[in-house]
DRENDO-1510 file (C-alpha; in Angstrom, 1 decimal, always signed):
<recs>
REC; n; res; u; v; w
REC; 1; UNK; -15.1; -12.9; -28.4 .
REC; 2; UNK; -13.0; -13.3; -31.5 .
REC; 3; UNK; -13.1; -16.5; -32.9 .
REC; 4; UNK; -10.3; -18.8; -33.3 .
REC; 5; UNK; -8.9; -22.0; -33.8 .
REC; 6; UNK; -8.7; -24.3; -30.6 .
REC; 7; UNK; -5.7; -26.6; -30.0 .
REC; 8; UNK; -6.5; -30.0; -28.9 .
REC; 9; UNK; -4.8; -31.6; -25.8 .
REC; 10; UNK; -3.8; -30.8; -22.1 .
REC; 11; UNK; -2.8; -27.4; -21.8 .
REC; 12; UNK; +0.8; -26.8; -20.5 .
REC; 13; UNK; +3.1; -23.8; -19.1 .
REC; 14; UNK; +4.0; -21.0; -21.6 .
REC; 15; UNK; +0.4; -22.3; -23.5 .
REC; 16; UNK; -1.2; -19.3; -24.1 .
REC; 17; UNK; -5.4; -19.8; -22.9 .
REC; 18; UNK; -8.6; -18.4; -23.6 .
REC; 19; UNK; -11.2; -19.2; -20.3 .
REC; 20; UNK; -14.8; -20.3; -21.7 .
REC; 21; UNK; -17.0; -18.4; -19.9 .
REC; 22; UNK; -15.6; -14.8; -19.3 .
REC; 23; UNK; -13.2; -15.1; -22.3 .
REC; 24; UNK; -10.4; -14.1; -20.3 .
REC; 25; UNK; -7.2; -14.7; -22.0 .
REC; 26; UNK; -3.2; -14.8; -21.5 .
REC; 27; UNK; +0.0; -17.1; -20.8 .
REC; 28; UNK; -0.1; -20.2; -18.2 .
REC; 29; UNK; +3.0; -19.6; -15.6 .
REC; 30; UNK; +2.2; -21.8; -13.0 .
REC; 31; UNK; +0.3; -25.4; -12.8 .
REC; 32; UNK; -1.1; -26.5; -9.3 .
REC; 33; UNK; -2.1; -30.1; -8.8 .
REC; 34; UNK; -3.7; -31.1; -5.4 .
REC; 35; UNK; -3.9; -33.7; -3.7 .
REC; 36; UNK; -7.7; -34.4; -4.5 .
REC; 37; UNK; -6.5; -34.8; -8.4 .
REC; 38; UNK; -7.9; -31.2; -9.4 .
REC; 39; UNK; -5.4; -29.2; -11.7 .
REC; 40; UNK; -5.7; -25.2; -11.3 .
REC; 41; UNK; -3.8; -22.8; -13.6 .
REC; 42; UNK; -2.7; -19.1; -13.1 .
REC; 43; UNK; -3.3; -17.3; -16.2 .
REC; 44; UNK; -1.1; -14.3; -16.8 .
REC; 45; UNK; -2.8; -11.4; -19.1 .
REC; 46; UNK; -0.2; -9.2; -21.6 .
REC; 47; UNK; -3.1; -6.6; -21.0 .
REC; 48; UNK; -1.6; -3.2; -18.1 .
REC; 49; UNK; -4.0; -2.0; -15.7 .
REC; 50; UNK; -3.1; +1.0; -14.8 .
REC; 51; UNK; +0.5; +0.8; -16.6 .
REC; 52; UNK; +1.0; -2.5; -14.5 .
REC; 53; UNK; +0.6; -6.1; -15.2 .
REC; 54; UNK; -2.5; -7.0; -14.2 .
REC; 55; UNK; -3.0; -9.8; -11.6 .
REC; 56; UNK; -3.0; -13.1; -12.9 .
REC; 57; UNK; -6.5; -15.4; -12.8 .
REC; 58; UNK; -6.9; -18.9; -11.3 .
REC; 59; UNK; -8.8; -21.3; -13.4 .
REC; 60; UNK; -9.4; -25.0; -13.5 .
REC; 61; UNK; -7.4; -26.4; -16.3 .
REC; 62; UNK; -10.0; -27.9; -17.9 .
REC; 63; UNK; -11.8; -24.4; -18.2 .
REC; 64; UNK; -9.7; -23.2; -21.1 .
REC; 65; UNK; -9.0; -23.6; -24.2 .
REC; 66; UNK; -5.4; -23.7; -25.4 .
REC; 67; UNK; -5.0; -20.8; -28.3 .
REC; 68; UNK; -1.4; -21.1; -29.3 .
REC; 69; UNK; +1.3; -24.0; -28.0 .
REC; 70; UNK; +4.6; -22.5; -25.8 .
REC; 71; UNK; +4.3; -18.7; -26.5 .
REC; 72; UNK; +6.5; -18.6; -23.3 .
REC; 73; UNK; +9.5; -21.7; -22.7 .
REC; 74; UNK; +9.4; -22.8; -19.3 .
REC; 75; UNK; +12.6; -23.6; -18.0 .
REC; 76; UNK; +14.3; -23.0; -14.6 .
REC; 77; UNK; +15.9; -19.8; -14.1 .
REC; 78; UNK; +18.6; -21.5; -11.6 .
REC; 79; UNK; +20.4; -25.0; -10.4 .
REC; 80; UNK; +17.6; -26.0; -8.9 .
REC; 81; UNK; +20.1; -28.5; -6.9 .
REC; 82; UNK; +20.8; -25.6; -4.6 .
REC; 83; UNK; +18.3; -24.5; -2.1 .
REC; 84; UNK; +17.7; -21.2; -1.3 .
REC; 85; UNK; +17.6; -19.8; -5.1 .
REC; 86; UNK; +19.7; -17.9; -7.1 .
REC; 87; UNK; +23.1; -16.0; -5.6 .
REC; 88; UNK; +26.5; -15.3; -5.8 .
REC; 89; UNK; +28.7; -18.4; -4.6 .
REC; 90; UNK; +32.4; -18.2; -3.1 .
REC; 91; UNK; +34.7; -19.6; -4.7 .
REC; 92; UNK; +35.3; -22.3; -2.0 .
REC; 93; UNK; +32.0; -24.0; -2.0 .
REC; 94; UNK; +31.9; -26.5; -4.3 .
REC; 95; UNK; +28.9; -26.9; -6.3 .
REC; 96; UNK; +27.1; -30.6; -5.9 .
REC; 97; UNK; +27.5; -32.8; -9.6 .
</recs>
């Protein structure tokens, strides 16, 4: 495994990771924290299998080490006010303030 510098602190969504024991490597895009207090993340890889993105890998988040800070933004792609996610709305249906 190459070697490089390690980023103190908690890692966070867009962090890109590098997993300590298989060396698996690639962008955080989703956090899960249950109810026990454990923290798992899904790391993304930019490397195709096949020509496709390759599934993303499950790790517990203190299993990596953070590589680079927000390669990715995370921000809501919608008004997350409305249920039911993103869609055309008529124009008589007020949206909530």
């Amino acid at each position: 495994m190459p070697t490089q510098k390690v980023i103190k602190g908690k890692p966070e969504l867009g962090d890109t990771v590098r997993e300590r024991v298989t060396g698996f490597e690639g962008v955080i895009n989703s956090i899960t924290r249950y109810v026990n207090g454990c923290e798992r993340i899904a790391v993304q890889s930019a490397v195709l299998k096949d020509g496709l993105p390759a599934d993303a890998q499950f790790f517990d988040i203190m299993e990596v080490d953070i590589i680079k800070r927000g390669k990715v933004k995370a921000e809501p792609v919608h008004d997350l006010r409305l249920p039911g996610g993103p869609r055309d709305i008529p124009p008589a249906i007020k949206r909530p303030k």
